[in-house]
Every structure is written in C-alpha cells, then in structure tokens.
C-alpha positions, 0 to 999 in steps of 0.5 A, spaced: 349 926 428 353 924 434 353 919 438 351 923 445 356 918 449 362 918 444 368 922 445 368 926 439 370 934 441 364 938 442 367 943 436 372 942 431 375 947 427 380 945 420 383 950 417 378 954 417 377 962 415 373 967 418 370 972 414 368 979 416 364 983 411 369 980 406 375 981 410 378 975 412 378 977 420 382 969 421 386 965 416 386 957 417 385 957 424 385 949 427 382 948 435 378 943 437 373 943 444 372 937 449 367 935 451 366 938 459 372 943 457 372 951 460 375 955 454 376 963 454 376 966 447 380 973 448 383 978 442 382 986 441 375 989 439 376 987 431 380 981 431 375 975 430 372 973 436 364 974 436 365 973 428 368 965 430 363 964 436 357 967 430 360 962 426 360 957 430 351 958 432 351 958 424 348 966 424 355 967 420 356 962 413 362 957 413 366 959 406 373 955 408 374 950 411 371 944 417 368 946 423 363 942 427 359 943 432 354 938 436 356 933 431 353 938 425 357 940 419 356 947 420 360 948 413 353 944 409 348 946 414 340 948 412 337 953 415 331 948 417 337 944 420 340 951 425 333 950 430 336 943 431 344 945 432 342 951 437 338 945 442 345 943 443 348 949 445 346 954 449 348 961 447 349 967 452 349 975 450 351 980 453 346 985 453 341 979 456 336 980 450 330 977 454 323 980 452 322 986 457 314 985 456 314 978 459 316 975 466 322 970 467 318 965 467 314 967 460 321 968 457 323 961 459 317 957 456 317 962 450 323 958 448 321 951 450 316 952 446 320 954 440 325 948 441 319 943 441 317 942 448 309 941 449 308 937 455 306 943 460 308 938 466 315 937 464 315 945 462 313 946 469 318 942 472 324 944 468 323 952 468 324 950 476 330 946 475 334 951 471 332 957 475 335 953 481 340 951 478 343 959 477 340 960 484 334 963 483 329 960 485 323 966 486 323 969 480 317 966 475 313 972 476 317 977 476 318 981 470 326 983 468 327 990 469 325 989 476 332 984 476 339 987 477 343 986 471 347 979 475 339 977 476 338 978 468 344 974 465 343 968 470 335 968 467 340 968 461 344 963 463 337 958 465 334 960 459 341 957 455 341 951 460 333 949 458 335 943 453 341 940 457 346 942 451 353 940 450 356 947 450 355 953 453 357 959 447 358 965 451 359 972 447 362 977 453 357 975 458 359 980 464 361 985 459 355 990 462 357 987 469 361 990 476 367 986 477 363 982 483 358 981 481 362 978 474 366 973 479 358 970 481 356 969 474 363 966 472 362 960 479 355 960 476 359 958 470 364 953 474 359 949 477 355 949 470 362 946 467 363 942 473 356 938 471 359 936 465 356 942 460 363 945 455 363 952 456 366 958 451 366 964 454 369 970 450 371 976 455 375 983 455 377 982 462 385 980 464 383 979 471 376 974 471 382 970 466 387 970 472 381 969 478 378 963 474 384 959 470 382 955 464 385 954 457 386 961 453 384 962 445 387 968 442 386 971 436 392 975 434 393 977 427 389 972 423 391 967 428 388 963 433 394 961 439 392 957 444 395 957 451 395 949 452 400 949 446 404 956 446 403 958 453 403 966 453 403 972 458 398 977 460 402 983 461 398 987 469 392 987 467 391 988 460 385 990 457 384 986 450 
C-alpha cells in the first residue's frame, strides 16, 4: 500500500490494452494522474473511455500491461481486495444509482456501513460533512425523487466524498444534467479538487472543457493523446 504522504501518482498506467468484449478498444496506452490533478477523459461513444475508467475501479479485468490505482496492482488484485481499493477512490455515475426507497441519509449510512464504519457518532457527524460540503445541508430526510436531478448527483457526490478518497472517478456526471445546472456540479468539482482530492471526469461536452480548462485525455484510435504533450484543438463546439 502507498504511503498516503508520498509523491506516487494517484493512477498509473504502462502499456496497458484495454478490452471490450474481445475487442481491443485501447493498445499500449501510458498516463499517469497526480496526486490533486483535475483531468478530463473525452473520446466518441465507443472509443474506450467508460471501458479505461471500469478498468481503473477493478469492475473490468486488466489483461495487458500495469495500471495502479490508490497504490494497488490492479493487474493482480482479489476480489476480496476491490472493497479496499473503492475506499480510496470515489466513483460517480451518470444515472445517480441511489436506492429510491431510501432517504439520502439512509443511501449515505448504507455505504459507511459497507466500507466498515460502525461508530454511529463519527457516522452522524460525517454524513453532515459531506452533505455541507456539496451544499446540501437540509436533505437527510428527504427521500431522492423529491430532489432535482443537480440535487440527486451532489447526493452522488457526498456519497463518493464519504472515505476522503485519493480520486474522484466520475463516468459522464452531468450527462442527464442542463447545461447550468452542469456548470454547478463542475464548481461543486473545483472546489472538491481545490482540497486536494485528484479528480477524472469522462464527459461529451466541449463547452464544460472550454468553461472549467484542465488537462484533456482522448481516446482517439486505440489511443490515448494527452493535451499536456500534444496540446490539440477543439473544432466549435464539437460533440465527442
């Protein structure tokens, strides 16, 4: 395991392929994420960028290559390992996946709960924390169909906050959302990467990329460029 105070990239990747149902969506790809670092992810439908992030969360097996992610071997991970790894790294979805039968609070405790936290002080005090800190304050009770869908992906957002991870892994979060209420959750993100959490955010939308600059990744032919290297232009609001 890393030493949380050493300077090791939060991901690592080494000539690594990417699989798809036996397709190779990405051959020897190499990129790494620091520590604290806000990247964008971007590529058309079908070039690889949901298959590196699943990759990278251990929900896609590694078959070529070395990735690290949070100090584990993602190459040689166990199952009884992956719990572990997904402590140190917050994932958000697009589609939210909170149980609409339960309140917020109740979707928040079912995760401390599954990662080990027992104290019901601590649980208490950290389910107030997180809910500050994406700017909602007064939502325990409420169950998540009474939110709006901005309102339902910061839930998402405290929910991936709860075990202080080392990165953010965020798989198109505002691809249900308006364009303002976008922008919000991408401040929301700033302010979380400000604090020092590494964010990786997959997205379609050339405008959020030209509003919130960060380093670009994109998969492009098997290939991952990366803007900080090969600086590319985005034609006029291209959809990839």
């Amino acid at each position: 395991m890393e030493n949380m105070f050493s300077n090791d990239p939060v991901v690592r990747v080494r000539e690594a392929s990417i699989f798809q149902d036996n397709n190779t969506v990405l051959n020897n790809i190499s990129f790494k994420i620091d520590k604290g670092e806000f990247v964008f992810l971007i590529g058309r439908t079908g070039s690889g960028k949901s298959s590196i992030l699943k990759t990278l969360y251990a929900d896609l097996p590694l078959q070529m290559g070395e990735i690290s992610v949070a100090g584990f071997d993602i190459r040689k991970i166990k199952s009884n390992q992956v719990p572990l790894l997904r402590r140190k790294i917050g994932i958000i979805f697009q589609d939210f996946q909170l149980f609409p039968d339960r309140t917020v609070g109740e979707n928040l405790n079912f995760v401390m709960k599954a990662t080990g936290w027992k104290d019901g002080a601590k649980m208490k005090n950290r389910l107030a924390e997180v809910l500050m800190q994406v700017g909602l304050g007064s939502v325990e009770k409420k169950m998540p169909h009474q939110l709006s869908g901005g309102e339902q992906q910061r839930v998402v957002i405290a929910r991936a906050l709860i075990n202080e991870p080392l990165i953010l892994i965020a798989d198109e979060p505002t691809g249900n959302l308006d364009p303002k209420v976008a922008s919000e959750i991408l401040r929301l993100f700033q302010q979380i990467n400000k604090s020092g959490t590494a964010i990786f955010m997959a997205t379609h939308s050339y405008g959020l990329i030209r509003k919130f600059p960060a380093r670009v990744l994109k998969c492009e032919d098997g290939n991952i460029v990366d803007s900080n290297t090969a600086p590319f232009e985005f034609k006029s609001d291209e959809e990839f």
